[in-house]
TORKOL-4160 file (C-alpha; in steps of 0.2 Angstrom, whole numbers, padded with zeros to 4 digits, m for minus):
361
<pt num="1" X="0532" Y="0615" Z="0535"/>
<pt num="2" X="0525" Y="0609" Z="0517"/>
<pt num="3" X="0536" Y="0596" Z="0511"/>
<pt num="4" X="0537" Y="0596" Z="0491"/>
<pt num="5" X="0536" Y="0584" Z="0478"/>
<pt num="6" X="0544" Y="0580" Z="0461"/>
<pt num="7" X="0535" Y="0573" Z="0448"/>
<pt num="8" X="0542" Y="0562" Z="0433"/>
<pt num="9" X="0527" Y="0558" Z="0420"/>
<pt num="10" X="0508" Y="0564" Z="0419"/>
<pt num="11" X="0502" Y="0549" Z="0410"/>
<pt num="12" X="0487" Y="0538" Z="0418"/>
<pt num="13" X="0497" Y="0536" Z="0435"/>
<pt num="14" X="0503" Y="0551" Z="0436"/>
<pt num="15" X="0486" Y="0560" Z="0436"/>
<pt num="16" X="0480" Y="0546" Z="0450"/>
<pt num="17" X="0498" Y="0551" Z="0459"/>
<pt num="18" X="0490" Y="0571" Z="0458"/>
<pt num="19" X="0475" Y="0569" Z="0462"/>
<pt num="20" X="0481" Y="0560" Z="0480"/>
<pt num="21" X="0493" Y="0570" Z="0483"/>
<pt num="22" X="0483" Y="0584" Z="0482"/>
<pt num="23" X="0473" Y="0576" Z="0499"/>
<pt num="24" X="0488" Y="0575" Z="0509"/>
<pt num="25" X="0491" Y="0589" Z="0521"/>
<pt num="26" X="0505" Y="0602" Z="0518"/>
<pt num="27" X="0511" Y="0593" Z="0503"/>
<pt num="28" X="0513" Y="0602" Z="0484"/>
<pt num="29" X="0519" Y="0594" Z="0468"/>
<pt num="30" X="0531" Y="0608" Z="0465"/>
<pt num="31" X="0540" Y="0603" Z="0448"/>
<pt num="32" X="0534" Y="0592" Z="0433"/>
<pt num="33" X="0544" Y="0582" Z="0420"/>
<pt num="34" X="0532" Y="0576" Z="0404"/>
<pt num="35" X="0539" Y="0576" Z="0387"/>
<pt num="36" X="0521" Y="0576" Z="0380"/>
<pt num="37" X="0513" Y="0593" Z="0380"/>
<pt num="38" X="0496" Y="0586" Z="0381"/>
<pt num="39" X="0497" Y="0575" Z="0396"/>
<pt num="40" X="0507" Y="0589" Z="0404"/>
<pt num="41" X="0492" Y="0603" Z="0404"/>
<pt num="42" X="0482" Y="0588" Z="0411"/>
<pt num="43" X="0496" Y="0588" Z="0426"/>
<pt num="44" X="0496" Y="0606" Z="0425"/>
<pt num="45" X="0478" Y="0606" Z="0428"/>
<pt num="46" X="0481" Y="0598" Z="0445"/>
<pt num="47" X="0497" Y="0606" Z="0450"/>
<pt num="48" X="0493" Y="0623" Z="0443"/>
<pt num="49" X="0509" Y="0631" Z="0455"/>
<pt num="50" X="0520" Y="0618" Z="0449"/>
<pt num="51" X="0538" Y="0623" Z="0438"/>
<pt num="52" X="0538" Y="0612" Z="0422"/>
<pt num="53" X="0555" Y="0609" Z="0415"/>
<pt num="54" X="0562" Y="0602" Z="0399"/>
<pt num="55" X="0570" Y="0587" Z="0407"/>
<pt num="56" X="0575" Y="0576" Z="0420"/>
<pt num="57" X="0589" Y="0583" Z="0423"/>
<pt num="58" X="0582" Y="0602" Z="0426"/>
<pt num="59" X="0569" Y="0595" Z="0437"/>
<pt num="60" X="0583" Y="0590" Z="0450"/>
<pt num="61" X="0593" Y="0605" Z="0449"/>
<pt num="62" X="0575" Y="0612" Z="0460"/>
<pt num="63" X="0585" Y="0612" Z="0478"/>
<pt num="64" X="0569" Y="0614" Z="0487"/>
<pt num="65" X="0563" Y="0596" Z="0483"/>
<pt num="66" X="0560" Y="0583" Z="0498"/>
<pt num="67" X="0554" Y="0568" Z="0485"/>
<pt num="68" X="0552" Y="0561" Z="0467"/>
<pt num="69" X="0538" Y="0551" Z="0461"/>
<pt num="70" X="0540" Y="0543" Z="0447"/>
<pt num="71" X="0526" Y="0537" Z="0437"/>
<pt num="72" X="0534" Y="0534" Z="0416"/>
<pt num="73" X="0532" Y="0521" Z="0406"/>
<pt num="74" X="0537" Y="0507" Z="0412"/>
<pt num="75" X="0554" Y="0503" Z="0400"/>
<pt num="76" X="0558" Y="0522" Z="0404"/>
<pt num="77" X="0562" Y="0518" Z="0426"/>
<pt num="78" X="0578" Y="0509" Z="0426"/>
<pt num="79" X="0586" Y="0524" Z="0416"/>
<pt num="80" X="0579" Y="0536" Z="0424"/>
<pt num="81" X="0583" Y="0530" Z="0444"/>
<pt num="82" X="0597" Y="0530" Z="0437"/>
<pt num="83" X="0599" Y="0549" Z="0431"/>
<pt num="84" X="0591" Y="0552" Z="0449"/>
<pt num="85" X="0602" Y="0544" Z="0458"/>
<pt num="86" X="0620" Y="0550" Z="0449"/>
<pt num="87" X="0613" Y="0567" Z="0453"/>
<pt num="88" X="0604" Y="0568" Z="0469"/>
<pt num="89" X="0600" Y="0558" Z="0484"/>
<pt num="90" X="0581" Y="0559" Z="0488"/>
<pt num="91" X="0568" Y="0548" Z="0493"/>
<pt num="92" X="0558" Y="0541" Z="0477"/>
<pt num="93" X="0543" Y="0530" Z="0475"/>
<pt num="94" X="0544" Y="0523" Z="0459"/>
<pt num="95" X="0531" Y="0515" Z="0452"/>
<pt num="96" X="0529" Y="0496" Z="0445"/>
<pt num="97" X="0535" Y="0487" Z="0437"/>
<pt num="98" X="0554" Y="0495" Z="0443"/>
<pt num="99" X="0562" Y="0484" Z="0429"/>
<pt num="100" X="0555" Y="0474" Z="0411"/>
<pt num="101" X="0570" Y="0463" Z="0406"/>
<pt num="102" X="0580" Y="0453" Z="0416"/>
<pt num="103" X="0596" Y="0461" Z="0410"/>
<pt num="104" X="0590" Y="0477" Z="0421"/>
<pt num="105" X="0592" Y="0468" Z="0437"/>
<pt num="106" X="0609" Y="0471" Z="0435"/>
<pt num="107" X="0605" Y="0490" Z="0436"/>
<pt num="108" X="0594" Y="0488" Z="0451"/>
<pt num="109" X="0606" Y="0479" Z="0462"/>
<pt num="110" X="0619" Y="0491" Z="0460"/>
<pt num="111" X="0606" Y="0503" Z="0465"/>
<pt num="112" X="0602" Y="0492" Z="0480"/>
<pt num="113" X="0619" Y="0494" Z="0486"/>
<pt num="114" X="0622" Y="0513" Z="0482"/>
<pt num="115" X="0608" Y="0524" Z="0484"/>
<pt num="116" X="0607" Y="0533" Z="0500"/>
<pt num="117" X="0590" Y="0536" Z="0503"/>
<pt num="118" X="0575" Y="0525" Z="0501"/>
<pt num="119" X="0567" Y="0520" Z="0485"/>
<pt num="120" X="0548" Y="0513" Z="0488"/>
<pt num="121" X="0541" Y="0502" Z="0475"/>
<pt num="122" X="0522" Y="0508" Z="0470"/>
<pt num="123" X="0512" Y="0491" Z="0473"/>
<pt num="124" X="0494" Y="0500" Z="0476"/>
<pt num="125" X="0486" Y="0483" Z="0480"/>
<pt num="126" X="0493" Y="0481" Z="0496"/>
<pt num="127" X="0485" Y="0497" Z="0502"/>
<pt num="128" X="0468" Y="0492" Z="0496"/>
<pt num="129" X="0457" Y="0492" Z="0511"/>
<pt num="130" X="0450" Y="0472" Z="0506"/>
<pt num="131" X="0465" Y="0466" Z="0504"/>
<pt num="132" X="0476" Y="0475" Z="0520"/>
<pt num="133" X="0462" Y="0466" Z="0530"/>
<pt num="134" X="0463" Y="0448" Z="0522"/>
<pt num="135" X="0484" Y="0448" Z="0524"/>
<pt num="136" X="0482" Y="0455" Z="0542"/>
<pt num="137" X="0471" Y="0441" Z="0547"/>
<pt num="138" X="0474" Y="0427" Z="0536"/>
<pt num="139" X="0484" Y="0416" Z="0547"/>
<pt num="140" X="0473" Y="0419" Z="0561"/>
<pt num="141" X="0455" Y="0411" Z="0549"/>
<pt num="142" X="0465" Y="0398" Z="0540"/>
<pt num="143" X="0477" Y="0392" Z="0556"/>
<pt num="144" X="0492" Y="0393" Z="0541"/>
<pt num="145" X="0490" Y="0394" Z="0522"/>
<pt num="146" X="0490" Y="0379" Z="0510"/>
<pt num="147" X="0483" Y="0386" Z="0494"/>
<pt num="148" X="0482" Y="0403" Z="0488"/>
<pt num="149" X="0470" Y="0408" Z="0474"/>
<pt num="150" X="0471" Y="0425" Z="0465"/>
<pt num="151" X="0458" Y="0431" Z="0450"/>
<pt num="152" X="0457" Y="0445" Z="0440"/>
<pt num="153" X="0445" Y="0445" Z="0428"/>
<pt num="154" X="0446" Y="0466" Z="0421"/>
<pt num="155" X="0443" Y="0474" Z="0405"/>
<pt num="156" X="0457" Y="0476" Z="0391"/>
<pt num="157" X="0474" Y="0486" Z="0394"/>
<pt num="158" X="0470" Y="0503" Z="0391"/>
<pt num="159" X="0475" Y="0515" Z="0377"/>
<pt num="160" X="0491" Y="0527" Z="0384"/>
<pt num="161" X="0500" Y="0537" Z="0379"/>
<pt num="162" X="0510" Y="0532" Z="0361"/>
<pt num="163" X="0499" Y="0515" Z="0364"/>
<pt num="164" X="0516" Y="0510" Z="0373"/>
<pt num="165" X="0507" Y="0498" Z="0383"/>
<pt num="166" X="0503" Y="0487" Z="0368"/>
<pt num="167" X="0520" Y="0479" Z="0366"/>
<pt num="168" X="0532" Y="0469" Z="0377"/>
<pt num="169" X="0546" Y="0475" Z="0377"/>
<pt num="170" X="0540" Y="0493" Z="0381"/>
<pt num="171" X="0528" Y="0483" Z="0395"/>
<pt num="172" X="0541" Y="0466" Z="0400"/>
<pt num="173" X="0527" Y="0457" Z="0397"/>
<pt num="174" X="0508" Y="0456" Z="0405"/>
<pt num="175" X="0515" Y="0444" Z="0418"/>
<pt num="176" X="0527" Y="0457" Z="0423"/>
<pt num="177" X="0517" Y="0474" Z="0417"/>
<pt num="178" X="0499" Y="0468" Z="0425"/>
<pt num="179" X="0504" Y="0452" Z="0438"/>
<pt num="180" X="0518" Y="0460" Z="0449"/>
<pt num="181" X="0507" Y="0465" Z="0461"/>
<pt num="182" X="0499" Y="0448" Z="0462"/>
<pt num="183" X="0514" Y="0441" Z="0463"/>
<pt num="184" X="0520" Y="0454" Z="0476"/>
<pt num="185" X="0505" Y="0451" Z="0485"/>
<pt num="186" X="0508" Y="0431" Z="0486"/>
<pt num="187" X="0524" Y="0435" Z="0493"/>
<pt num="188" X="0519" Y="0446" Z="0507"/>
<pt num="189" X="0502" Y="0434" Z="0510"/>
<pt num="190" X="0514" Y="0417" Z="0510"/>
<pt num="191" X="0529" Y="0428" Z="0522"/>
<pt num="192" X="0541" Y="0416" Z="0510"/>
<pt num="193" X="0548" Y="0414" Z="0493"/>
<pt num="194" X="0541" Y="0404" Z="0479"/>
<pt num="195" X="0554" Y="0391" Z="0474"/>
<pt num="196" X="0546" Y="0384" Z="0457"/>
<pt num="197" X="0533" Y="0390" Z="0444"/>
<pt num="198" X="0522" Y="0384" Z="0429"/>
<pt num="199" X="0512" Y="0393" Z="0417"/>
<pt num="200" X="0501" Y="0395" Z="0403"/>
<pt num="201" X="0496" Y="0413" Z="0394"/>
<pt num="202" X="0494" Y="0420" Z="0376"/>
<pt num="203" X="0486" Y="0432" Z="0366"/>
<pt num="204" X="0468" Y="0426" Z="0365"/>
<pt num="205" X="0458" Y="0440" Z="0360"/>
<pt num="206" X="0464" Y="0457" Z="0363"/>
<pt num="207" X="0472" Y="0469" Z="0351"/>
<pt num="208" X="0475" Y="0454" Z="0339"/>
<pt num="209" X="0468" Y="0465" Z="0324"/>
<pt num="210" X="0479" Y="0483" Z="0327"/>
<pt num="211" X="0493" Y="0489" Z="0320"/>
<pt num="212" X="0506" Y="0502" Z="0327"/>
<pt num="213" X="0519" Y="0509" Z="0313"/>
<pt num="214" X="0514" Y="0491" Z="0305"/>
<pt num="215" X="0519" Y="0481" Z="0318"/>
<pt num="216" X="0505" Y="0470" Z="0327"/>
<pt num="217" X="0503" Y="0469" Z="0346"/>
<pt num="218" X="0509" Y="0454" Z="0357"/>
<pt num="219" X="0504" Y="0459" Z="0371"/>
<pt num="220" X="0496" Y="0443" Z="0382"/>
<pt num="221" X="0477" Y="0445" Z="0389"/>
<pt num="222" X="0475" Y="0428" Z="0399"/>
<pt num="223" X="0482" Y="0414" Z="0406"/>
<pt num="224" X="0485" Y="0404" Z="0422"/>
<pt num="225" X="0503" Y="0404" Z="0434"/>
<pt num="226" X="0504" Y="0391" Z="0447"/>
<pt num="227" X="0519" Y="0394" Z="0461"/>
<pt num="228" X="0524" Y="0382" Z="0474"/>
<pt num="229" X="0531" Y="0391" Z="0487"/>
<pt num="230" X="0547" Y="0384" Z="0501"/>
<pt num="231" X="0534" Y="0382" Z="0514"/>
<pt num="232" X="0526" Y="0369" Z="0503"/>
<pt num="233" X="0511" Y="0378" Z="0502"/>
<pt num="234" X="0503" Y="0383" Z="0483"/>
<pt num="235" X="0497" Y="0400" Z="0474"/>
<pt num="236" X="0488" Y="0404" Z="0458"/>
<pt num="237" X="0483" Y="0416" Z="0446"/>
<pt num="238" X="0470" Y="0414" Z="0435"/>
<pt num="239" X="0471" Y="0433" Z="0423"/>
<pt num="240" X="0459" Y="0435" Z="0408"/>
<pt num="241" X="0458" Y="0455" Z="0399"/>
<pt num="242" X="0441" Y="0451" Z="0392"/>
<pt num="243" X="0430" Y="0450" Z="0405"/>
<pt num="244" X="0423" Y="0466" Z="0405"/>
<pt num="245" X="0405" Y="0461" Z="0412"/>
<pt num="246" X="0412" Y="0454" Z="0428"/>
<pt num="247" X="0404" Y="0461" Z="0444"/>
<pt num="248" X="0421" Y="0457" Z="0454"/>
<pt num="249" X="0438" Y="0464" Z="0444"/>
<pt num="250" X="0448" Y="0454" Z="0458"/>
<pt num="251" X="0444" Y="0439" Z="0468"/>
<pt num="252" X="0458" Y="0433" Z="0482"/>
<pt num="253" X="0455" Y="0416" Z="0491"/>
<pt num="254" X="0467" Y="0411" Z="0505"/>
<pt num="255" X="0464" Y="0393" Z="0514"/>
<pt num="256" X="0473" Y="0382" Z="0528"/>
<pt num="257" X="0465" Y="0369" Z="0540"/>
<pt num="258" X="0455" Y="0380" Z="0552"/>
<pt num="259" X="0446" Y="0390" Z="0535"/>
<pt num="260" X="0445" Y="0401" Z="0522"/>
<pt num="261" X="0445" Y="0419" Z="0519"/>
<pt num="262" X="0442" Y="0430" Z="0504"/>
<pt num="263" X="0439" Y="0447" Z="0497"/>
<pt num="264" X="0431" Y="0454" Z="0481"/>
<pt num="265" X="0435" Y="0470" Z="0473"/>
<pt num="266" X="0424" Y="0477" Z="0457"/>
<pt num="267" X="0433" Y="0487" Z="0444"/>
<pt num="268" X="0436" Y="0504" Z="0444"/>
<pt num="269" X="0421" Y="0515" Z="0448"/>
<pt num="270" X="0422" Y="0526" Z="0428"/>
<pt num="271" X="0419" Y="0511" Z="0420"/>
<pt num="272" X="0403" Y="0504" Z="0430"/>
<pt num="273" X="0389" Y="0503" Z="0419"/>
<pt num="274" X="0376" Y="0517" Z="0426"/>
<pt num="275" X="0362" Y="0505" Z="0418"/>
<pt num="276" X="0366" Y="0493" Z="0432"/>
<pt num="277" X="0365" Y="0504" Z="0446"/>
<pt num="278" X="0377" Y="0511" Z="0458"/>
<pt num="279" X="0395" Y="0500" Z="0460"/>
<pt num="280" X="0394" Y="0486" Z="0471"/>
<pt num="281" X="0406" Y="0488" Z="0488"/>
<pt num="282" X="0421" Y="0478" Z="0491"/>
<pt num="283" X="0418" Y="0463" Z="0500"/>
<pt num="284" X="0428" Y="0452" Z="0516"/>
<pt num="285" X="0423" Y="0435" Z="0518"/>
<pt num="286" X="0427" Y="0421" Z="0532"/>
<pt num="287" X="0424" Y="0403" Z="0531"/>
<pt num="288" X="0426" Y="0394" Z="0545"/>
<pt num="289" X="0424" Y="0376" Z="0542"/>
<pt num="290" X="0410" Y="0368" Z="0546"/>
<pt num="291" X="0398" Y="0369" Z="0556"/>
<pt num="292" X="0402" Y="0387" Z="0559"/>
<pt num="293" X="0392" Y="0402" Z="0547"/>
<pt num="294" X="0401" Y="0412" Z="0537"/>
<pt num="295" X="0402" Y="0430" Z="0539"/>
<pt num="296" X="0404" Y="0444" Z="0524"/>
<pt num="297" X="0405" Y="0462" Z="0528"/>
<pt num="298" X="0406" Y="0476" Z="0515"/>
<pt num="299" X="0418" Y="0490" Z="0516"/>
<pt num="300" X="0413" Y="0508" Z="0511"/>
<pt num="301" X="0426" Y="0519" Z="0502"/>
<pt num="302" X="0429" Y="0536" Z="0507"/>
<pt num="303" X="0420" Y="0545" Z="0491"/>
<pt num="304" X="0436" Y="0558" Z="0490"/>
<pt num="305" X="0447" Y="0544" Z="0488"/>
<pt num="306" X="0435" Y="0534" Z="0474"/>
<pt num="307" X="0435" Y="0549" Z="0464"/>
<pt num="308" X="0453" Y="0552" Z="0466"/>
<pt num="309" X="0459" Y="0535" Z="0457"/>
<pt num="310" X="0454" Y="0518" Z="0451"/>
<pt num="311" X="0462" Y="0509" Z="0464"/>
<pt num="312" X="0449" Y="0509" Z="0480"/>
<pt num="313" X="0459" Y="0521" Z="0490"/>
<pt num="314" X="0477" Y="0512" Z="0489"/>
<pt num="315" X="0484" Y="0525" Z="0482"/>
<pt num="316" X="0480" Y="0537" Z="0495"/>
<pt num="317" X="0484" Y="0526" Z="0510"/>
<pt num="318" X="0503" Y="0520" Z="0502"/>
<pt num="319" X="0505" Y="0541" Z="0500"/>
<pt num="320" X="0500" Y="0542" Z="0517"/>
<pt num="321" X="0515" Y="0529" Z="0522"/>
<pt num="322" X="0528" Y="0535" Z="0511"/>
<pt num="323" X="0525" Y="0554" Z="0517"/>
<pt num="324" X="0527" Y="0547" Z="0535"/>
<pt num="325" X="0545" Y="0541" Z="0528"/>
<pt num="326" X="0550" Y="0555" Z="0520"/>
<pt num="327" X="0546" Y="0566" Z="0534"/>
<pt num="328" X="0552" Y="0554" Z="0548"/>
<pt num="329" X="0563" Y="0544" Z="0539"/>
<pt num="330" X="0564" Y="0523" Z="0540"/>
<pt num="331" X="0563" Y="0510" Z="0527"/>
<pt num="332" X="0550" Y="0508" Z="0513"/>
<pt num="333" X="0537" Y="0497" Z="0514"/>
<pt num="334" X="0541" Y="0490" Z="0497"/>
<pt num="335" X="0557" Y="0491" Z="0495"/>
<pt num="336" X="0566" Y="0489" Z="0481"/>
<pt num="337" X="0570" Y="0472" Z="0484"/>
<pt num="338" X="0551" Y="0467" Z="0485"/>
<pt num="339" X="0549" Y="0476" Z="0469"/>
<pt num="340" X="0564" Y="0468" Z="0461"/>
<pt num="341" X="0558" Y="0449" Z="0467"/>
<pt num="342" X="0539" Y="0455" Z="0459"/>
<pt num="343" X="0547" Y="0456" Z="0442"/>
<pt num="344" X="0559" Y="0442" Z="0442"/>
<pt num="345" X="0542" Y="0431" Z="0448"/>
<pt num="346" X="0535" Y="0437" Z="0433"/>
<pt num="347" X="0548" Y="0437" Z="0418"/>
<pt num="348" X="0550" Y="0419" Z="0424"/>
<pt num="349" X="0532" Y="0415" Z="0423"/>
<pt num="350" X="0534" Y="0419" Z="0405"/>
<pt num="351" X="0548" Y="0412" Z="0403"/>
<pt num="352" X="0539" Y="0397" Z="0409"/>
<pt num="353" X="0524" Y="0397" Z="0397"/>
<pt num="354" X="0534" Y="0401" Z="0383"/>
<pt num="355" X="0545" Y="0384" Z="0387"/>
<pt num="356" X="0531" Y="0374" Z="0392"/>
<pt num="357" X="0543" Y="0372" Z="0407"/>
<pt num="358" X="0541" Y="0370" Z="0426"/>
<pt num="359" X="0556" Y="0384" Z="0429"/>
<pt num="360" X="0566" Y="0382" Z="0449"/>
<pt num="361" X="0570" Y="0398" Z="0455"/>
């Protein structure tokens, strides 16, 4: 029995959203909400069966739907999980971040407490194949985690739709927009909450010369947060946007007393320069200390999956997981709650650089 999906936006995600679908088995995308024609013929293209409908709301009267992805602009989710939930009770995955402003958390806990059915937060990383491995076996190579370093050194935001991402308060902020899945991440590594944080970031060199409708960008490119976390171990981010050259896009370090493990990640395959030959694989390291050698084994990706989205697979595996919850019910792997405690992480990271504070959670 084919199992059919609703899609809510047909932006940069969205697309990445269609093109996995479109590998799972007995699974169609049979309705489509974008209200810009252009990005929705490129869904079209993808989902050539699919109804399109004039709004969310006509979307949802399709009876036959089993799930909604949602995958808008960011300021756009609150509002519409809750126009989903005041009319139907399905199974969403919405992706990050699930709020921008910390008035919204409001909106989401009310959600938490009323929503029937299970709404699973799109955090891609955890899904990437590196990075699975490393938080199944860190505790086992580091005998407990004490510091926890996290890099990304990437290109600029790219251009969407209305340039929405160039702004915070479409965005909540790069350490929101960009860094809750980092900070998701730290989380789910650490298997505890963080209970202070400090913080430094600005605008350094991106976007500092455009205008939109005469209003300049303040969207932030770089910067370092610092957590300590209740266990009494430490985790860090170290984010610059203009770093394009950089072999690896992402770099995560975990150590404890027995060693260290680590895995690299280089950017999404589009944007590898063709001059420098083909992309280099994703990499696991291990570090035992001394005297033992390290280890480092590459990890081939399924070419479907590469060419199917910028995120090393992730996005294929998490649709993998959420259709095994929609079809045989359970709890989401990121549940909203997880989603929610990303974003809070990151609005008071800002909060904290803008202060020049060290903020208590």
């Amino acid at each position: 029995m084919t199992t059919k999906y609703g899609l809510i936006g047909c932006g940069m995600m969205g697309i990445e959203h269609l093109r996995n679908i479109a590998l799972l088995p007995e699974v169609e995308v049979v309705a489509i909400f974008d209200p810009d024609p252009d990005q929705l013929a490129e869904g079209m293209k993808l989902s050539p069966n699919a109804s399109t409908f004039n709004s969310i709301g006509d979307l949802l009267a399709v009876q036959e739907l089993d799930a909604i992805v949602i995958a808008s602009p960011n300021f756009l989710h609150v509002e519409q999980l809750k126009e989903i939930a005041a009319r139907r009770t399905l199974p969403i995955l919405c992706e990050k971040p699930v709020y921008t402003a910390a008035g919204d958390e409001v909106v989401i806990n009310r959600l938490q407490r009323a929503y029937q059915a299970p709404i699973w937060v799109a955090m891609e990383y955890r899904y990437m194949p590196p990075i699975a491995t490393l938080i199944e076996r860190a505790d086992e190579i580091t005998g407990g985690i004490k510091m926890l370093t996290m890099q990304e050194h990437r290109f600029p935001f790219l251009s969407k739709v209305g340039d929405w991402n160039r702004f915070n308060a479409n965005t909540g902020g790069t350490l929101v927009e960009k860094c809750c899945h980092f900070f998701d991440l730290m989380r789910l590594i650490m298997r505890c909450e963080p209970v202070r944080v400090s913080a430094s970031a600005t605008q350094f060199v991106n976007h500092v010369n455009e205008r939109y409708d005469g209003k300049a960008p303040d969207i932030w490119d770089g910067g370092y947060v610092m957590f300590d976390f209740e266990n009494g171990a430490r985790a860090m981010l170290e984010l610059s946007m203009f770093a394009d050259g950089s072999t690896w896009n992402e770099e995560i370090h975990a150590i404890g007393p027995s060693g260290k493990i680590a895995c690299r990640m280089p950017g999404p395959q589009r944007f590898w320069p063709e001059a420098l030959g083909p992309s280099p694989l994703p990499e696991l390291s291990i570090y035992p200390r001394s005297p033992k050698r390290p280890q480092t084994t590459r990890i081939a990706l399924d070419a479907a999956l590469i060419d199917a989205g910028d995120h090393h697979g992730s996005t294929y595996y998490q649709h993998q997981r959420f259709l095994d919850m929609v079809r045989g019910g359970g709890e989401p792997e990121v549940s909203l709650e997880d989603g929610k405690r990303a974003v809070k992480m990151g609005l008071l990271a800002q909060e904290a650089a803008m202060t020049h504070r060290v903020i208590e959670f």
